[in-house]
N, C-alpha and C positions, 0 to 999 in steps of 0.2 A: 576280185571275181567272187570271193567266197561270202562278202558283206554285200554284193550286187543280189546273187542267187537269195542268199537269205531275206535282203530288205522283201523282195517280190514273194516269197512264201508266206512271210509275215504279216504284208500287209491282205495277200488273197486271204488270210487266214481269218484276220481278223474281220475282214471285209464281210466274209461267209457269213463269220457267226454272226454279225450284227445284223445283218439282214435275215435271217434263221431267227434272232430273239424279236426283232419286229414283228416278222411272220408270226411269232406266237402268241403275240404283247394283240397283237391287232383282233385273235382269234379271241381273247380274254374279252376286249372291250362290247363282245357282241353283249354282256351278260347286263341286269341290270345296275343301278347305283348300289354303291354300300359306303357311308363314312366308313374307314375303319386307317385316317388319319388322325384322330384324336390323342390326346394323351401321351405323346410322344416319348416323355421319360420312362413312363410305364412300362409302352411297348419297347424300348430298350432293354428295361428288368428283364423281361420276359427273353428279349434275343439272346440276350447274355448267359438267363438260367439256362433257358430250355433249349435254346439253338447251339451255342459255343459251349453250354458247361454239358450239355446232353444230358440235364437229369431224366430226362423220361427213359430215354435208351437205355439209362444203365440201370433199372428196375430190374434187366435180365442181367446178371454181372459178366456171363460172358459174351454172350451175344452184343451187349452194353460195352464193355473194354473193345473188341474186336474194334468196330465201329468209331469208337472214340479216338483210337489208336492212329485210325485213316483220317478221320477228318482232325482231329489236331493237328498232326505229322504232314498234314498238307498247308495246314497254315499258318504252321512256322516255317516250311520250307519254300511256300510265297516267296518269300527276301532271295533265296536262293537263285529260283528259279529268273528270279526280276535279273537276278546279278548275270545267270545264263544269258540270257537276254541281249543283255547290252555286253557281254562280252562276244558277239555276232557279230558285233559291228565296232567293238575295241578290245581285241586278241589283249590276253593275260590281265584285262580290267578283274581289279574286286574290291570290296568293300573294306579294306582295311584301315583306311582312313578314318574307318570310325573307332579304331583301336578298342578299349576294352569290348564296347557294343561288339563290334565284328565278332572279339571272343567268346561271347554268349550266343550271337547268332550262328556260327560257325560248330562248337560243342553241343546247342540243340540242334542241330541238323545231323549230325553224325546220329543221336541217342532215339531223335523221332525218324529218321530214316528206318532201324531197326524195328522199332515201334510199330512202323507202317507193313514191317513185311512179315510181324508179327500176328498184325493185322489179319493182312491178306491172306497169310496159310490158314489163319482158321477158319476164315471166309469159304475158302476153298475144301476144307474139310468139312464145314457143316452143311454145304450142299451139293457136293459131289459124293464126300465117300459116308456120313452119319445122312444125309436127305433130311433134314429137318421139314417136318412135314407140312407144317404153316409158309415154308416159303413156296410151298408148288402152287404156282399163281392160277386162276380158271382157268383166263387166255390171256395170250399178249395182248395189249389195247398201248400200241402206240406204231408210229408212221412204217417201220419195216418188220414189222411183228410177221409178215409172211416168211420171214429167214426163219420162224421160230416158234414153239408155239408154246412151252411153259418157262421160257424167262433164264433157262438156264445156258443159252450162248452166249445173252447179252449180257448178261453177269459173269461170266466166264471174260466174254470179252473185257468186257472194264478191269476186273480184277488184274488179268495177264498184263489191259497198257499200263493201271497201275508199279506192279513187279519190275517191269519195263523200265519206268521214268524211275524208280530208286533204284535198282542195280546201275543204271547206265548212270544217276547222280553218282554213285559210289568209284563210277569207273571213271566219271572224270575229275573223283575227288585222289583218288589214286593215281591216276597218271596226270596229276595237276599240271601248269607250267611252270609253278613256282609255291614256293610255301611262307608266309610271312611271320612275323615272330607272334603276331594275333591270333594264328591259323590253328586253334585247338581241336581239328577231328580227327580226336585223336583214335577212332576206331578205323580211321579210313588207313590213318599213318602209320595202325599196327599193321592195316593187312598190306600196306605197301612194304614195309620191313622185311616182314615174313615173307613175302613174295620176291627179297633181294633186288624191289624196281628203283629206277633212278629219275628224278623232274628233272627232262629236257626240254628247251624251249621246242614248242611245234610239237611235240610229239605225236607220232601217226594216230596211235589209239585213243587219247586225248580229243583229237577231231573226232572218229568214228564216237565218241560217247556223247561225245558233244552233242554230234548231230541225231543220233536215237536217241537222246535226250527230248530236243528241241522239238522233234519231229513230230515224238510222241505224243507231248502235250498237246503241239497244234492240232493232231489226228483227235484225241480225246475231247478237246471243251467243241470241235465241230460235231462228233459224234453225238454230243448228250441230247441236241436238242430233236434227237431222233429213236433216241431211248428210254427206258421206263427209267434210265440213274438221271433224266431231267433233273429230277429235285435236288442231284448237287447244286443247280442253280438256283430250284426255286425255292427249296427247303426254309433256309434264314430268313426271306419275305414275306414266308407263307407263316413261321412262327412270329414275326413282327405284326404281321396285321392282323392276327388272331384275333378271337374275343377276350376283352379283359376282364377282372374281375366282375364288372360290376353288369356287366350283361353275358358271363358265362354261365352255361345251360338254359337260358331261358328263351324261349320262342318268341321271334321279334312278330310284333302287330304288324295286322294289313290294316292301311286308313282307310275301311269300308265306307269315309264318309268323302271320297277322294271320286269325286264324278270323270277325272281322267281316265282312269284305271282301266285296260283292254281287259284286264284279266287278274282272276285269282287261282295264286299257288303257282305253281309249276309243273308244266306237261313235258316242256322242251328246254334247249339250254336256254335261249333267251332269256326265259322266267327266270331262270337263277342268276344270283347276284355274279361281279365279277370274283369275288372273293372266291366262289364255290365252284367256280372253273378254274379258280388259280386251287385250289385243291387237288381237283381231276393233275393238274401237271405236275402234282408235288407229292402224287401217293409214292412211294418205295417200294409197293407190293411185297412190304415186309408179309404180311398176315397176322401182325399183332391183333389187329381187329377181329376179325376172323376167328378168330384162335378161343377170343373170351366171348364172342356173343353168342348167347344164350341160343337164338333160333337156330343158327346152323350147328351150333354144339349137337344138338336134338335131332336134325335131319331135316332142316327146314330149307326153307328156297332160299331164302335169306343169307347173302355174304356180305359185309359193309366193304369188305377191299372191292367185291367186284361190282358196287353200286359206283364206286370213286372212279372206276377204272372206265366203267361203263359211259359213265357225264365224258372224261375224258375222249373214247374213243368216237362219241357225237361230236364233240365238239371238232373234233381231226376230220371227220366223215360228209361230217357241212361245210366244213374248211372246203372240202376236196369238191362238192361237189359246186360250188362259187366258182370254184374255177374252171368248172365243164366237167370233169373225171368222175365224178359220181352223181348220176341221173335220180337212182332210185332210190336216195336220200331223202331227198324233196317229198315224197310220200310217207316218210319214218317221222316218229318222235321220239325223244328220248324216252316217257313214260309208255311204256306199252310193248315198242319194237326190241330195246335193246335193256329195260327193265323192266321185269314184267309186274301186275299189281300185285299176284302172290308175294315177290319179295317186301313190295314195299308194307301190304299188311301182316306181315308177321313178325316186324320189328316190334320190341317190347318199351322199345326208349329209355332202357336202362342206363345208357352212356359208359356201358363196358367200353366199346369201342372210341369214344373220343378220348377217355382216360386215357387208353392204351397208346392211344397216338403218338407215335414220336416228334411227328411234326406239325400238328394242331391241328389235324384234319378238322372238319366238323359235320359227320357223316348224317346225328341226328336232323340236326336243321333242315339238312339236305330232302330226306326221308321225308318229316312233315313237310315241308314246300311241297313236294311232289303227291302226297296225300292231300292237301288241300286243294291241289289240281282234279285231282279227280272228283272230293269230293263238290268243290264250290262250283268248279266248269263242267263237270261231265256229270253231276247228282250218280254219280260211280262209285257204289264202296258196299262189301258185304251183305246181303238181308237181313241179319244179325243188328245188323245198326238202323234199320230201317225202326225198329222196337226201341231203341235204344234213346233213339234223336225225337224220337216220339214222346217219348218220357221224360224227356229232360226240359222238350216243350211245353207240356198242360202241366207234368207231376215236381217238375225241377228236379228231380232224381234218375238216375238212370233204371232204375224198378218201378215194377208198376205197381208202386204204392200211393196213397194220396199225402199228400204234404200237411194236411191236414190232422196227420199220424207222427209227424215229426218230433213229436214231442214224448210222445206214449212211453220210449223208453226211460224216463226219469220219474213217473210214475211212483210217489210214496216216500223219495229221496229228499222234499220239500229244495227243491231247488227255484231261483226266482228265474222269471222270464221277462228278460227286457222291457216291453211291451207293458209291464205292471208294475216292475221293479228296476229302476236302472240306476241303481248307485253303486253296485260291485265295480270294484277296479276292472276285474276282469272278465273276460266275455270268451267261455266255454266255445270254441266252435266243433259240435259232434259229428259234421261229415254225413254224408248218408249212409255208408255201410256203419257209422254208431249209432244213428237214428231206426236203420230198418230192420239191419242182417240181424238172424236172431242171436248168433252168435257173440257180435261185437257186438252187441246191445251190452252184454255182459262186461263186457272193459269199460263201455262210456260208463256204465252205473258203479266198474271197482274203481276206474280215475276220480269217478267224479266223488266218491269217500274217502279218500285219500286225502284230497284237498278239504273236506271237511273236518276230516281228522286233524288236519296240520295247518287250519285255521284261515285259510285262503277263500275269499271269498268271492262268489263269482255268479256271473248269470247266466245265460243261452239265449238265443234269438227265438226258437220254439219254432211256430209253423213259418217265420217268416224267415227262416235259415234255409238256402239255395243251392244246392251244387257249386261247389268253384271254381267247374267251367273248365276242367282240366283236363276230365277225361276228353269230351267232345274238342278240344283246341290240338291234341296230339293224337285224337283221330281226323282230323285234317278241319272239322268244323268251326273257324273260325269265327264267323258271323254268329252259332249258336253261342258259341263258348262268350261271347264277349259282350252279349247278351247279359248271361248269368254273371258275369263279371262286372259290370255296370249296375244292373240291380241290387246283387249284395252291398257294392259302395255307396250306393244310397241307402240302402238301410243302416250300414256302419254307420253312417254319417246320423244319419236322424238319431241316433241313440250315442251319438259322439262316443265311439269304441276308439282305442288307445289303444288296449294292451291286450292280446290274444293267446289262449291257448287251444292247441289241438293235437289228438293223436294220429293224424293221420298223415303222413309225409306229403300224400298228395295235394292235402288241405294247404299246410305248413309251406312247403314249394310256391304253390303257385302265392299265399296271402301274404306270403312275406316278401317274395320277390317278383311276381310277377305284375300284380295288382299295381304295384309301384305305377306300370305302364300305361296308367291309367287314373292317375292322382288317388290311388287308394297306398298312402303309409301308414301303416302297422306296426309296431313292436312285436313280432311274433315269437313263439316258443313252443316248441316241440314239448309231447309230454313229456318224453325221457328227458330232457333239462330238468320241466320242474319238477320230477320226483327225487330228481339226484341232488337237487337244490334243497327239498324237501328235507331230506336223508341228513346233509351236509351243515345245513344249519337246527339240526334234533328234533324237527315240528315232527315227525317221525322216526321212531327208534323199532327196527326188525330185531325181534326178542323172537321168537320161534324159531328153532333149528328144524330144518327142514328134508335133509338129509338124501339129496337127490342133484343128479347129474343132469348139466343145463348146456347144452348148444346152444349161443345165439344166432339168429339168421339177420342179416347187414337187408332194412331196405334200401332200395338203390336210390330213391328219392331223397331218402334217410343220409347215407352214407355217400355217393360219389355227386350227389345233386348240391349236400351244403355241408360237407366233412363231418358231420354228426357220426363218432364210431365209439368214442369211450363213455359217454355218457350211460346207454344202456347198458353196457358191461359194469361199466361202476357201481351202480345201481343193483346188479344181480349175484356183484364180489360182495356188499355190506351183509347178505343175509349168512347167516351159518350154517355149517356145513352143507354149502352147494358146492357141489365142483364145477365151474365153469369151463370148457371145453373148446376150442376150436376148430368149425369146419376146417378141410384145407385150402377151398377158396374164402378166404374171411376179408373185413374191412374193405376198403377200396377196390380188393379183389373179390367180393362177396360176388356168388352166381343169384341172376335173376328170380324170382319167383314165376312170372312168366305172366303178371297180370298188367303191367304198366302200358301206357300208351294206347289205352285204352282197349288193349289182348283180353281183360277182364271180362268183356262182355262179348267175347269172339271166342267160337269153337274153335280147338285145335285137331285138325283133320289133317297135317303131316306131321309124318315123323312119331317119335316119341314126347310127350307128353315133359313142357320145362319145370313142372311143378314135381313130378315122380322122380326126376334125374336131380332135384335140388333134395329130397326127400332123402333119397336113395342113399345121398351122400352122409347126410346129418346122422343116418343109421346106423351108418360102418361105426360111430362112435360110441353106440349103445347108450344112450338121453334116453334119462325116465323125462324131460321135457323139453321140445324145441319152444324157444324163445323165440317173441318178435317185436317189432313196436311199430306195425303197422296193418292196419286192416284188412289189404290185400291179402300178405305176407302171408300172416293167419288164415285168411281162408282156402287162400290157395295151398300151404303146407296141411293145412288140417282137412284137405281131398284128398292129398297126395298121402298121408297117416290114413286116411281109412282105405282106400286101393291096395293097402300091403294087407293082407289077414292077419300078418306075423305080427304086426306092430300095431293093429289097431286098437288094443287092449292094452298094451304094455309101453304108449308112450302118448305124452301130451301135447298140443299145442297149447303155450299159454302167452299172452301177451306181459308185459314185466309190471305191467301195475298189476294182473292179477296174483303173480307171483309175490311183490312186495305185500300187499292184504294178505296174504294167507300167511306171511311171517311176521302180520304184527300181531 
């Protein structure tokens, strides 16, 4: 009777879920193409590190262990539960036959059981009794979120069936039927000791654990696909089909030359790929993201969890109304109804949040898709950029300078211009903010003595050097951007450029890896390489003691776009007596400047200002100078140094070539 009842539970069970993971698989496909089967061993690398080994979770070491605790201890006790299983339908089956094996499987089940419930208390204490304040999610966005509204039932819920299925393992490791000479849990076997219990065949409590065992599980994998803990299911898929190396952070092209096309960008979920719906089901509503990005730190509209959450809870809400239940769907989009365009422009595109990810979101993508929506389909986006896209069209710059001034700053430096001289290996490229800002004028003319001091020889494009199309391609202008992007690689090409330098991260990003997208290959190199290269092989030796305290500030293009972090510190450690110092968000954790993603040319009118709170911070350490090595960076900290009165006198912005010249 009791292998009858069971078969009929087991298989409605499984039945459920499988038509539950269809229902969801079906809701994915609405989205459009993405390869992201490629490269198969790689993205195994990747499942391995980052899914199974948890490197990213355990960044936070305890939040990281908790977490790691649950899901190991779930997948070594898999075997276990398989052995449960089939002991439903063959009383006192188990695996001992596989003699030593069993013994390892058997001794890690006892050690990851404990593990798991190790786990789950502090799960339960850091959001029940400390409130850790990055897990209080907006709103629920998933199917029964009306039980609930900030996440803390349905995580309550999971954690308690978790507790569940390991005490009730414990209890039928305890009231076993039998113990075989392989059976080493031996934690189980102490607490049956101590407890004076005896293994009888059938035992009464044996059943009962059995069956809250069994029960458990089946109630738990039916419930996920109705909870925000989905991503126990989709979590591993969603880090397997990630971006790999070789196309992480970089903004995939629209084939403008593609006469099918309905549409540019993304308004609704359609436009987005499947990948980027399989997202939406795989957020955790941890608030890792959340937590580091720059515009909500400040007060801004902008949350990346609840932009994932938000894709998600359309994709649920179109679902529903396909099927008659929701009418007034059919009038919503996802850009507009349920994310509004403030959020989407006040991203900085720094990639705090993708770092942060545990599970590979890829929230920026998402963000420009939807900004090229509005800007390509709905000519929808800021007045600010109305000036901007204007300039980039007649001036190639985003200021209304003439391009025909492009050059002014090198002025008396006797530097060659392409165009007259093009034998230099190498080809200066100075950016506009080196070209225009009067500021950075100053760094393009101390880099570009640096390299004349240490014998590097090089030329510049001069007026017919263009914007890199960066700014306008991450404010959603793809068409302009690719534009700009096309033109420079013809002129590279007319002058056969090889080998590139520039200080600008932005320049550097997109010339080295983006251009690729478009048959422009480059050798590229960030100035902070060749000064440290500089430094390292003597063509410069820093003889001046200089005697002053240096913060560096991480640009984000710089540092989490293509791991560039120790170069400029190297760099800033060779000179004498500087004390080098660190923010407390530094490196990979480095806080935005607040100019990326084209924020540079857009007023900030919420909130607190990201350049004064990045400012604020480098203060607390008392720098006679913040450091930068990028153009941005610099002028946005050196606003955010003159809005203090206290420090506008008593602290510098300097970029790190200007710093290395003053110490030779």
């Amino acid at each position: 009777m009791k292998t009858i009842f069971f078969l009929i539970i087991l298989i409605a069970s499984f039945t459920f879920l499988f038509f539950n993971l269809k229902r969801l698989l079906s809701y994915i496909k609405v989205g459009e193409k993405d390869n992201r089967f490629d490269h198969p061993l790689k993205r195994l690398k990747n499942l391995l590190v980052i899914g199974i080994g948890q490197s990213k979770l355990l960044r936070e070491p305890l939040a990281g262990l908790m977490h790691a605790f649950i899901f190991w201890g779930f997948l070594v006790l898999l075997i276990i539960i398989l052995e449960s299983i089939i002991q439903g339908f063959i009383p006192g089956f188990d695996l001992s036959f596989l003699k030593s094996f069993y013994s390892l499987i058997t001794a890690s089940q006892d050690i990851f059981s404990v593990l798991v419930l190790i786990g789950v208390l502090v799960a339960f204490y850091r959001r029940f009794i400390i409130k850790v304040e990055r897990l209080k999610s907006e709103h629920a966005s998933h199917e029964i979120a009306i039980l609930w509204q900030d996440g803390n039932f349905d995580a309550g819920l999971i954690l308690t069936m978790i507790l569940i299925i390991i005490i009730s393992m414990f209890g039928q490791n305890i009231y076993g039927t039998h113990i075989s000479e392989y059976d080493w849990r031996f934690i189980s076997h102490a607490i049956a000791a101590d407890l004076n219990l005896t293994f009888v065949s059938g035992n009464i409590y044996y059943e009962i654990f059995w069956w809250i065992h069994i029960v458990t599980i089946l109630f738990f994998m039916n419930y996920l696909p109705y909870s925000k803990h989905l991503h126990v299911i989709t979590s591993l898929p969603n880090v397997y089909f990630s971006k790999l190396e070789d196309q992480k952070n970089k903004i995939t092209p629209i084939n403008l030359e593609d006469e099918t096309l309905t549409h540019f960008g993304a308004l609704d979920i359609e436009h987005l790929t499947w990948k980027q719906l399989l997202d939406g089901y795989t957020c955790t509503e941890c608030g890792r993201c959340t937590s580091v990005c720059p515009a909500n730190n400040t007060g801004k509209a902008l949350s990346p969890r609840k932009v994932i959450m938000d894709i998600r809870q359309r994709v649920l809400d179109k679902a529903q109304m396909k099927n008659g239940k929701e009418s007034q769907s059919q009038e919503k989009t996802l850009v507009h109804n349920y994310i509004s365009d403030a959020e989407l422009w006040a991203c900085t595109t720094c990639n705090a949040c993708v770092h942060e990810c545990p599970v590979m979101i890829e929230h920026v993508d998402s963000i420009v898709e939807m900004r090229r929506g509005l800007v390509l389909s709905e000519a929808n986006f800021p007045n600010e950029l109305n000036v901007v896209f204007k300039n980039l069209e007649t001036n190639f710059t985003p200021w209304a300078f003439s391009y025909e001034e492009r050059a002014d700053w090198a002025d008396g430096l006797d530097i060659p211009i392409a165009s007259n001289n093009n034998e230099p290996e190498y080809l200066f490229w100075v950016g506009c903010a080196g070209s225009f800002d009067e500021r950075y004028k100053k760094v393009s003319r101390s880099f570009a003595q640096l390299m004349k001091k240490a014998g590097i020889e090089f030329k510049i494009l001069g007026k017919e050097e263009k914007c890199n199309g960066d700014a306008a391609r991450r404010l959603g202008n793809e068409y302009l951007a690719q534009i700009l992007m096309k033109e420079n690689i013809q002129t590279l090409e007319k002058y056969n450029v090889k080998k590139i330098i520039t200080a600008c991260p932005h320049c550097f990003h997109s010339l080295k890896n983006e251009y690729k997208q478009f048959n422009g290959n480059y050798e590229v190199y960030h100035h902070s390489e060749i000064i440290e290269k500089m430094i390292k092989n003597g063509s410069l030796s820093p003889k001046n003691s200089l005697n002053k305290k240096v913060t560096y500030h991480d640009s984000c293009y710089l540092g989490r776009y293509n791991d560039i972090y120790d170069e400029p510190r190297n760099s800033i450690k060779q000179i004498k007596n500087v004390e080098l110092v660190e923010m407390n968000r530094n490196r990979d954790r480095g806080f935005c400047c607040g100019a990326g993603g084209g924020r540079m040319f857009l007023e900030e009118t919420e909130g607190k200002r990201i350049n004064i709170e990045r400012v604020e911070e480098a203060l607390t350490l008392k720098p006679d100078v913040i450091a930068s090595a990028c153009p941005f960076c610099m002028i946005m900290m050196d606003d955010g140094i003159k809005s203090i009165e206290s420090a506008a006198e008593k602290v510098e912005v300097k970029d790190i070539s200007e710093i290395l010249l003053e110490s030779l």
